[in-house]
N, C-alpha and C positions, 0 to 999 in steps of 0.2 A: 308024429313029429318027423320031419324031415331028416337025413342023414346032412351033420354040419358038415361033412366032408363034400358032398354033392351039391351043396345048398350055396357055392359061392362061384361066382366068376373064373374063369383060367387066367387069369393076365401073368404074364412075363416076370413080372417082377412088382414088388409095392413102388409106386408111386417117387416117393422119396428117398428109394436104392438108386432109380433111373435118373433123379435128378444130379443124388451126389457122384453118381457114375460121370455124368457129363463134367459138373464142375471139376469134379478133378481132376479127369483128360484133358479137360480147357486147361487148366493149372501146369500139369504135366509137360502139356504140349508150349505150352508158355515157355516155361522153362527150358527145355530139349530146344522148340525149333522157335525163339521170336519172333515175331513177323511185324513187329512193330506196336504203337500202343494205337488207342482208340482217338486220340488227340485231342483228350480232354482234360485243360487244368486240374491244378488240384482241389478248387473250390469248386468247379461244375462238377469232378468227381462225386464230391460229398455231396453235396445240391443233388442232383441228379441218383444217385446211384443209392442215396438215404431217404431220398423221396420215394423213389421206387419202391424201396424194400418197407416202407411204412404203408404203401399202399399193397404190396405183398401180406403183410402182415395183419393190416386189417381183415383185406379178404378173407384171409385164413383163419381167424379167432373169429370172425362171424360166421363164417361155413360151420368151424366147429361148433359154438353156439347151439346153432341152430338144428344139427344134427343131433347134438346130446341133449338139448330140450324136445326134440321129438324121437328119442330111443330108438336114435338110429344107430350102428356102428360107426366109426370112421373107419375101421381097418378092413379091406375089401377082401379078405379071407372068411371074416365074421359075414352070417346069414345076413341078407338086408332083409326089416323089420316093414318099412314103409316107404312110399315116394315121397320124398321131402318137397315143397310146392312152393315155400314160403324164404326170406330172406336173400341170399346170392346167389340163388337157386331157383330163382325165380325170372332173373334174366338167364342164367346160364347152368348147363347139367352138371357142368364139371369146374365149380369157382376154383375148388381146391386146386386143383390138376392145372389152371389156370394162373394161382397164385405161386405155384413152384416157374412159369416161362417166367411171371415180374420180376420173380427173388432172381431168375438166373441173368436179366438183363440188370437186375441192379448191381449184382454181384460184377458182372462184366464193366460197369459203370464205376466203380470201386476199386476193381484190381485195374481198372485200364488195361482190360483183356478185349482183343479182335477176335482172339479162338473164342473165346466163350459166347459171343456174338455168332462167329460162326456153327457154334455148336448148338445153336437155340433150334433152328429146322430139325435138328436130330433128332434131338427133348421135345418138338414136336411131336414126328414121326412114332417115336416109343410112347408117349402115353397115349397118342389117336388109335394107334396100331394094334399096340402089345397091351393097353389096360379099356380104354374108356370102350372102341368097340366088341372085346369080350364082354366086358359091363352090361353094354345097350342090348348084346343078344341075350345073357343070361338075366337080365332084368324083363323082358320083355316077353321070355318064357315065364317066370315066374310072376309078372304082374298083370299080364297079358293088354288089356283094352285100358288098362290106367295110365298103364304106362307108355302105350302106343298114343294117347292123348298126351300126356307131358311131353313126348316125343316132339308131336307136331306143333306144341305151344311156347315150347322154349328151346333155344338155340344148342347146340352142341358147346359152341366155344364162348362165344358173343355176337 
């Protein structure tokens, strides 16, 4: 049996630390230096920035789903068990990690935040960078030709 300690990815930080790190500097930053809003009434607000986050939120409880029907982790400290092939994961490697940029453009859509907009490349950059390709190397070690096949069959992002 594996050492769990050895047996997980290095990334940066979980997933959901980076995102709330961002919103809140977006928030912060709001607050400290405004720069103005996004220039969207109060009804595209909601419209938009509640549509968004339902479409955030689907992604998310069907990633989950799909993961906890095939005894997989979600928590990427926890050993991965198997390559998931099937549901949001099937267009894309990383729906979750996907569904935290929607939740942060709906969130931006909501608060009538420009920083949080602008802070979306950032939220980028850390989960590409700092989680999903430690992920791809250490999945790739450990599932070797499976996983280099899902690799080439499904997108990174979309």
């Amino acid at each position: 049996m594996p050492d769990s300690s050895t047996d997980q990815p290095s990334i940066i930080a979980p997933p959901p630390v980076l995102f709330f790190a961002c919103l809140g500097t977006g928030c912060l930053l709001e607050w400290l230096y405004p720069i103005g809003p996004l220039g969207l009434g109060r009804a595209a607000r909601a419209g938009v920035g509640g549509g968004l986050f339902l479409i955030s939120s689907g992604i998310a409880v069907l990633s989950f789903h799909v993961l906890l029907k095939n005894q997989t982790p979600i928590d990427p400290h926890k050993p991965a068990a198997r390559i998931v092939r099937e549901g949001p994961f099937r267009f894309s490697r990383n729906p979750l990690y996907g569904s935290l940029l929607v939740l942060l453009v709906a969130m931006a859509a909501m608060l009538n935040s420009l920083w949080l907009i602008l802070l979306l490349p950032v939220l980028i950059v850390l989960l590409d960078l700092g989680v999903v390709r430690p992920e791809e190397r250490f999945l790739i070690k450990k599932f070797g030709d499976e996983y280099a096949s899902y690799l080439s069959d499904v997108r990174r992002w979309l």
